[in-house]
C-alpha positions as CSV (number, residue, x, y, z in Angstrom):
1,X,27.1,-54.5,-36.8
2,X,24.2,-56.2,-35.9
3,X,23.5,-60.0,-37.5
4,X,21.3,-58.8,-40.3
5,X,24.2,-56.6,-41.3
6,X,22.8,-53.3,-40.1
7,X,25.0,-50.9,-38.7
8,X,23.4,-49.6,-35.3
9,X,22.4,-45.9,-34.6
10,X,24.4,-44.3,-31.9
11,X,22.6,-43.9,-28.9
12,X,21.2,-40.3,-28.3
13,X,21.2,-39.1,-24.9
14,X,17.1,-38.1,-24.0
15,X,16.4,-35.9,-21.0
16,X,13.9,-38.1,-19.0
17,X,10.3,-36.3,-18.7
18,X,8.5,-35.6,-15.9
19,X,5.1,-37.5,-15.5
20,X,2.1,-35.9,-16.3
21,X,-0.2,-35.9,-13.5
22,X,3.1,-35.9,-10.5
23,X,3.8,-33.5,-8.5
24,X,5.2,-30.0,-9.9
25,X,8.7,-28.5,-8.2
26,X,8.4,-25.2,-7.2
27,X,10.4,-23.9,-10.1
28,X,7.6,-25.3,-12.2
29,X,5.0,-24.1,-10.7
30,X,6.4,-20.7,-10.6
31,X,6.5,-21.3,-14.6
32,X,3.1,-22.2,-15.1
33,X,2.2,-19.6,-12.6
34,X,3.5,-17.0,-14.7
35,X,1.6,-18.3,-18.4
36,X,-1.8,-18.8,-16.5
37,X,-1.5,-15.0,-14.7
38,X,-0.6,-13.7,-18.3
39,X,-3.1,-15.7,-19.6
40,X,-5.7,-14.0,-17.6
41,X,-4.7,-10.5,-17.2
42,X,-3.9,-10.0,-21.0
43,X,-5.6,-12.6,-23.0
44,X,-7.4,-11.3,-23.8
45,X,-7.3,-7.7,-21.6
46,X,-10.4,-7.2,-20.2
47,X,-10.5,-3.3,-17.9
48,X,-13.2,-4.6,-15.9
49,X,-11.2,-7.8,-14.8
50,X,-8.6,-5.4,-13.9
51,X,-10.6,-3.2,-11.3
52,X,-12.8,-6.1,-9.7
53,X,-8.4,-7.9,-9.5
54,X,-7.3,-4.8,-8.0
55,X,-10.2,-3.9,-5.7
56,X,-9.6,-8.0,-4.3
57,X,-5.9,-7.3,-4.0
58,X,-6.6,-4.2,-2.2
59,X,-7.7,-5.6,1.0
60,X,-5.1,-8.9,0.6
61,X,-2.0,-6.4,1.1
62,X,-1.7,-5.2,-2.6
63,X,1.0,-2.2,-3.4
64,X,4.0,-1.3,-1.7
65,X,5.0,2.0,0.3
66,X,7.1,4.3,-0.6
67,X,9.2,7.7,0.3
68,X,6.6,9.6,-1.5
69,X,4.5,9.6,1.8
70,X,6.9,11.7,3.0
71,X,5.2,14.6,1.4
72,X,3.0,16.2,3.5
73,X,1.0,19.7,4.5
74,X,4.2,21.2,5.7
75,X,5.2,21.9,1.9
76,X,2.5,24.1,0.8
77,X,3.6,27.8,1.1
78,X,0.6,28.7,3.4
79,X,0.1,27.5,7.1
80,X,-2.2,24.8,7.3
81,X,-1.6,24.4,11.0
82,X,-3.1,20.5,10.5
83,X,-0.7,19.3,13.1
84,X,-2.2,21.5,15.7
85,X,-6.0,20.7,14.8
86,X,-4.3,17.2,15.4
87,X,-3.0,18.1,18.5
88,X,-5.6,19.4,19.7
89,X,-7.8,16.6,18.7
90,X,-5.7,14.4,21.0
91,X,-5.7,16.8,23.6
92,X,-9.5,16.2,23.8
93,X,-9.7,12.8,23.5
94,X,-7.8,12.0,26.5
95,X,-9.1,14.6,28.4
96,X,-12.5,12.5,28.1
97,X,-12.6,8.6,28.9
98,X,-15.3,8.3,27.1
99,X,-14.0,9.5,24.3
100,X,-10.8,7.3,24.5
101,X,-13.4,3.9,24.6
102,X,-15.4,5.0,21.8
103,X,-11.7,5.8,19.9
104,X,-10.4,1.8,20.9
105,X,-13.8,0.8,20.3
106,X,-14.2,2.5,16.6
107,X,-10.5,1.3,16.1
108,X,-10.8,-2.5,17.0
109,X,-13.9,-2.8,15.0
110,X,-12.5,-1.2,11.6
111,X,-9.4,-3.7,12.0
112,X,-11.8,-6.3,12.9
113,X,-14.2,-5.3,10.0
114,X,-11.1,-5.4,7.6
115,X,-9.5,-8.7,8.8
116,X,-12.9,-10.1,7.7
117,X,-13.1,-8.4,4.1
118,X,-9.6,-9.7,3.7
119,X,-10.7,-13.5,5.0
120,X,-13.7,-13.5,2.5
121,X,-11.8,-12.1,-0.4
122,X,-8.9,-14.9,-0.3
123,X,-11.5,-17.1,-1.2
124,X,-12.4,-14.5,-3.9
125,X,-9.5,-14.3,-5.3
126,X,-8.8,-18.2,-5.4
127,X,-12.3,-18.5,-7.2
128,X,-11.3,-15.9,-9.4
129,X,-8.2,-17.6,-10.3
130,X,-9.1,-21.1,-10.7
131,X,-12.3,-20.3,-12.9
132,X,-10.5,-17.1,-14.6
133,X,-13.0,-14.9,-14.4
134,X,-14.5,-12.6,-11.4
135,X,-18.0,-12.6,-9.9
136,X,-17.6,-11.0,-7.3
137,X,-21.3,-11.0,-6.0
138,X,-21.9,-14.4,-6.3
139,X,-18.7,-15.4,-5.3
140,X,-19.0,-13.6,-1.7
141,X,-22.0,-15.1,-1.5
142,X,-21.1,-18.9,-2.0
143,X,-17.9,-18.3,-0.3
144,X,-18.5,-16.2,2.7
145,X,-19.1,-19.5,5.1
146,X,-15.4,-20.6,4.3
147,X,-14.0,-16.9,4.5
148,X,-15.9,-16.8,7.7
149,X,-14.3,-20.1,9.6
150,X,-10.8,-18.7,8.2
151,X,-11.3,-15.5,10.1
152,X,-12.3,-16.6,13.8
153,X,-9.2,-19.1,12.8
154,X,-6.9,-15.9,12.6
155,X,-8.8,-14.6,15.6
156,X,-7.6,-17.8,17.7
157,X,-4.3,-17.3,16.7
158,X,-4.3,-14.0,17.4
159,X,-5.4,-14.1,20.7
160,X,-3.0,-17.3,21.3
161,X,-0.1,-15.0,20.5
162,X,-1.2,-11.9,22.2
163,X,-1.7,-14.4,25.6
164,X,1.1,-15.8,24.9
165,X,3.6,-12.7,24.8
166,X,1.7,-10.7,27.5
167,X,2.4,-14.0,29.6
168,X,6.0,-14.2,28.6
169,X,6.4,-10.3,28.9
170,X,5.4,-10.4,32.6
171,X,7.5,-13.1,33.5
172,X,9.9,-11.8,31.9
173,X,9.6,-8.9,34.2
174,X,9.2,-10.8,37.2
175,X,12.3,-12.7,37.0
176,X,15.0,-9.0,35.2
177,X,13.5,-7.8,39.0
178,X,14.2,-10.7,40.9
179,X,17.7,-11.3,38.9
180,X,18.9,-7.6,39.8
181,X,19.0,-8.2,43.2
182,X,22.2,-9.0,45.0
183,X,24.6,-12.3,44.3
184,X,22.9,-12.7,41.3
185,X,25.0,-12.0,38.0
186,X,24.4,-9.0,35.6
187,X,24.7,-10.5,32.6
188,X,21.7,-12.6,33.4
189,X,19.5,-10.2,32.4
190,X,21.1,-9.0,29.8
191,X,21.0,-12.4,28.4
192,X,17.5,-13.1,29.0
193,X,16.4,-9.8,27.2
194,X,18.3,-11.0,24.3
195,X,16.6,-14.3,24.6
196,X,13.0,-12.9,24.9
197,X,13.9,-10.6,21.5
198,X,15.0,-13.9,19.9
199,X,11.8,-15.8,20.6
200,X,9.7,-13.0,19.5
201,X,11.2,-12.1,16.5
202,X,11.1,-16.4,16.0
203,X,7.3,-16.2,16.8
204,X,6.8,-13.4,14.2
205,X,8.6,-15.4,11.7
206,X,6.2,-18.4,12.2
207,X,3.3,-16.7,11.9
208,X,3.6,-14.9,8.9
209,X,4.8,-18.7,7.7
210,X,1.8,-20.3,8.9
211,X,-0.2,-17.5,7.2
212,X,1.5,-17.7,4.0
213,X,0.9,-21.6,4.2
214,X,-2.6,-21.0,4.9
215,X,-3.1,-18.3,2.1
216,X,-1.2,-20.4,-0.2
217,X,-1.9,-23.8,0.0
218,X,-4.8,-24.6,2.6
219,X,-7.5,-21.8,1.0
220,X,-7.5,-23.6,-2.1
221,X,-7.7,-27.1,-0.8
222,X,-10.8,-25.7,1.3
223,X,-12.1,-24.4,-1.7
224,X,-11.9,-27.5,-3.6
225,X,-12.8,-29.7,-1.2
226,X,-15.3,-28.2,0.9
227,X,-13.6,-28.7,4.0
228,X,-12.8,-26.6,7.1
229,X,-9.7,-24.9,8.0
230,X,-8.2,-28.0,10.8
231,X,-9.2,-30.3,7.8
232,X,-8.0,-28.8,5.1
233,X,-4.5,-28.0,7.0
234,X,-4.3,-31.6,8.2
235,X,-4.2,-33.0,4.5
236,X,-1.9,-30.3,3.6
237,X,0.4,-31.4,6.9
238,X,0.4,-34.9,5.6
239,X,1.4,-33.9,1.7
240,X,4.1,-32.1,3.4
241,X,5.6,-34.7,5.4
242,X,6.3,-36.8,2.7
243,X,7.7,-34.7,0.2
244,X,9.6,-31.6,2.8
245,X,12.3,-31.0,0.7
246,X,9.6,-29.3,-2.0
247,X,7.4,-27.8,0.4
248,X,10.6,-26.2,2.2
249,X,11.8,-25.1,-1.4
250,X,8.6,-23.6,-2.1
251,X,8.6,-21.3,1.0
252,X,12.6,-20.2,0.3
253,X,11.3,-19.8,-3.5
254,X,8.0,-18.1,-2.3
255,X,9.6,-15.6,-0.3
256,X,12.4,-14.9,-2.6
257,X,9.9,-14.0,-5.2
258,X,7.4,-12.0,-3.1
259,X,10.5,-9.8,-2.7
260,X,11.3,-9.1,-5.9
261,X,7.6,-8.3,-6.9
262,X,7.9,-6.0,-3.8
263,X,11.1,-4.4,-5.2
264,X,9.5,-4.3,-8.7
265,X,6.5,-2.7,-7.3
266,X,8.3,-0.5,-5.8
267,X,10.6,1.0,-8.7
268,X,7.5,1.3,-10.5
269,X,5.4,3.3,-7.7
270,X,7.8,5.8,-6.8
271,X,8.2,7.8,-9.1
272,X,4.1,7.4,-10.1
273,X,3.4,8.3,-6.7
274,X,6.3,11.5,-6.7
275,X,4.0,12.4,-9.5
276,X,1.0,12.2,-7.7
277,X,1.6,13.5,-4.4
278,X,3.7,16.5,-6.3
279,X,1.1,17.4,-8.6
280,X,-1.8,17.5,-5.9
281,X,0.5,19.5,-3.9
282,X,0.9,22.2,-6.8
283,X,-3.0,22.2,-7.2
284,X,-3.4,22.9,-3.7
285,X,-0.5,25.9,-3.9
286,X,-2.2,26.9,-7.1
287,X,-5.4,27.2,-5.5
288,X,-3.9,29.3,-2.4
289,X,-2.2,31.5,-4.7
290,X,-4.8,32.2,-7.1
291,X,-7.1,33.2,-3.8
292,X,-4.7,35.8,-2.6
293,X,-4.4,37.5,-5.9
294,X,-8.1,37.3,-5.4
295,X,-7.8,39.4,-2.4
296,X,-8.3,36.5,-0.3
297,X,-7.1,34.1,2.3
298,X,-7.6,30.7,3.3
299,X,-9.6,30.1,6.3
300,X,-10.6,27.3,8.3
301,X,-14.7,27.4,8.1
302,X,-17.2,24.9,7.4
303,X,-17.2,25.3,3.5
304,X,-13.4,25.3,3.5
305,X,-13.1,21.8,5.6
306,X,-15.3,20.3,3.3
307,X,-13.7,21.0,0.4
308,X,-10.4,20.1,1.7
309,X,-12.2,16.9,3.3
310,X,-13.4,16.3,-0.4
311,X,-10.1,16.7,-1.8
312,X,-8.4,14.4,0.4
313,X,-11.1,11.7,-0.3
314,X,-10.1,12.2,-3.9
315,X,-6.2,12.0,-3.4
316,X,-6.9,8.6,-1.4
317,X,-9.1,7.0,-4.1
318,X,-6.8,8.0,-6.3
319,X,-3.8,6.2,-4.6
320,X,-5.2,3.4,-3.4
321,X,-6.1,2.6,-7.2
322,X,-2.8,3.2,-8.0
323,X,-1.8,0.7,-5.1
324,X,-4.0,-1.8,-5.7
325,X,-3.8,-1.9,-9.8
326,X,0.0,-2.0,-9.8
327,X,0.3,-4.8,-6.8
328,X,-2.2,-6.6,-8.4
329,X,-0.7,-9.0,-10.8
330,X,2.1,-9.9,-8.1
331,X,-0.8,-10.8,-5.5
332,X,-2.4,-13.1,-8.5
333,X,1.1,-14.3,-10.0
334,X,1.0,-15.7,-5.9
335,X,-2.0,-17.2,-5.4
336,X,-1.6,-18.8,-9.2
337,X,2.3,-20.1,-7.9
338,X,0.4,-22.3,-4.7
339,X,-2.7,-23.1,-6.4
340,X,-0.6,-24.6,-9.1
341,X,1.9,-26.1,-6.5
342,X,-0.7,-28.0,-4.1
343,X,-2.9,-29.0,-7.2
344,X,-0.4,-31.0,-8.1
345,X,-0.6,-32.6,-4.9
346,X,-4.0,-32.7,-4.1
347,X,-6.5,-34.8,-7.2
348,X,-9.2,-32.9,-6.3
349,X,-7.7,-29.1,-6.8
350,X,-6.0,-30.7,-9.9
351,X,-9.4,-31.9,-11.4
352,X,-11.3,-28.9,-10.6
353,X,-8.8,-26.5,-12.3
354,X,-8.7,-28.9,-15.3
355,X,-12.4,-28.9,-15.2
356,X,-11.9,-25.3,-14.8
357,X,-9.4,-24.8,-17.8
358,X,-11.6,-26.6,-20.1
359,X,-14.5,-24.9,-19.6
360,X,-11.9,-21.8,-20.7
361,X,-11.0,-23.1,-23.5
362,X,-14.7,-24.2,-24.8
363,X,-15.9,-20.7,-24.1
């Protein structure tokens, strides 16, 4: 009793609360990831905002593969022979040098062409989700510069890596000759193969962390600051150094979850895509059939190949827009999950998507 003759209140046990403005975990971010991508997929749902999403996501990795690729010309009740016009395709091309440069050539420039798309449309997407809303046009257009810088940066690596294993692949080589020879011991080389496996399945592992670190968390610091790549990934570096238990909780967390939207996107595709490929298989039967109860048969001719080429131009469309609109939301949930987990971390992400999120609201 206290000396004004009050009986005290017993003391209530009250859950301390995290500051406002410190730094999220990653199991928070991953929360208020998940409210801001429902936010702007379904509040309201907008079928525009959906296909200019899915057309970014398309070229960031978006949808999943599955056994329903497995279908292919050999089920159709007619001979289609397409693995011989492929055969013999080959057959010419390497019968021709030319032809083989102009194939590498064609072939490095559309992975080229594409590693760009997908470096400009990071920065897409990162605009898009900050300012919840897409302009595409005029975000290429302000953004391109940045996506540019991050794509010769992949290039370096690249080329780093490929240096670096052809390097290691011929010394490797060198020495399993040299270590074969007499008085030396078998096992050597056994245990040097195992070794060179280990480092490149160690170098793999570091790039795709590096490039999900880069994707995650230096894109939008470049975006917010207007900063290059070595920049940008320097002030990342430093937040990282003083708070590693997070950042390495983050990556565990990240990956965890990227499976899981994998394995969700994948229960959901299959049996979408079974009823795809099936029922473009059974038009293209249908079609056969009804031609020889015309009296007819399918040929290969001019007219034919185009129509088939024409088909198959539909039946791609058609699943890549099934690829890209079902992977979509994980690729956004993503990119939400490490702008939300750097922001935190960095004032001037943070002010720009509070800027960002009240301009939402007024509108």
């Amino acid at each position: 009793m206290s000396p004004a003759g009050q009986v005290p209140r017993p003391l209530r046990f009250v859950p301390a609360r995290r500051p406002a403005r410190g730094p999220l975990s990653p199991i928070e971010s991953l929360s208020f990831a998940w409210l801001e991508t429902i936010a702007l997929l379904f509040r309201p749902f907008s079928g525009r905002r959906w296909i200019k999403l899915s057309a970014v996501c398309l070229f960031l990795g978006g949808g999943t593969s599955t056994a329903a690729f497995q279908w292919g010309f050999g089920s159709l009740p007619v001979e289609v022979h397409a693995s011989d016009a492929l055969l013999r395709v080959r057959q010419i091309i390497a019968g021709h040098p030319s032809l083989i440069i102009l194939a590498v050539a064609l072939s490095l420039g559309l992975v080229l062409s594409l590693l760009y798309v997908r470096c400009v449309l990071r920065f897409v997407l990162v605009d898009a989700v900050i300012k919840q809303e897409v302009a595409f046009g005029l975000a290429w257009k302000n953004l391109e510069p940045a996506g540019r810088a991050y794509f010769f940066w992949l290039l370096g690596v690249a080329a780093a890596l490929l240096v670096s294993a052809s390097a290691a692949t011929l010394w490797s080589y060198l020495y399993i000759s040299s270590g074969v020879a007499p008085g030396r011991p078998a096992w050597l080389a056994t245990l040097l193969l195992v070794a060179i496996l280990a480092a490149v399945v160690l170098a793999g592992l570091m790039v795709a962390v590096v490039i999900t670190l880069t994707d995650d968390l230096v894109v939008p610091v470049m975006y917010a600051e207007r900063i290059s790549l070595p920049a940008a990934w320097e002030k990342v570096w430093k937040v990282a150094r003083g708070d590693a238990v997070m950042f390495v909780l983050y990556l565990v967390l990240r990956f965890a979850v990227s499976m899981g939207i994998g394995v969700a996107v994948l229960f959901f595709l299959f049996p979408v895509l079974m009823g795809l490929s099936s029922g473009t298989l059974l038009a293209a039967a249908l079609v056969v059939l009804v031609l020889r109860l015309l009296g007819l048969a399918w040929t290969w001719n001019p007219l034919t190949i185009i129509l088939a080429a024409l088909a198959l131009i539909i039946f791609t469309c058609a699943l890549f827009a099934v690829l890209s609109a079902v992977g979509m939301p994980g690729q956004v949930y993503l990119q939400k999950n490490g702008i939300r987990f750097i922001a935190s971390r960095t004032p001037a992400l943070e002010a720009l998507c509070r800027a960002s999120a009240a301009s939402g609201w007024r509108h």
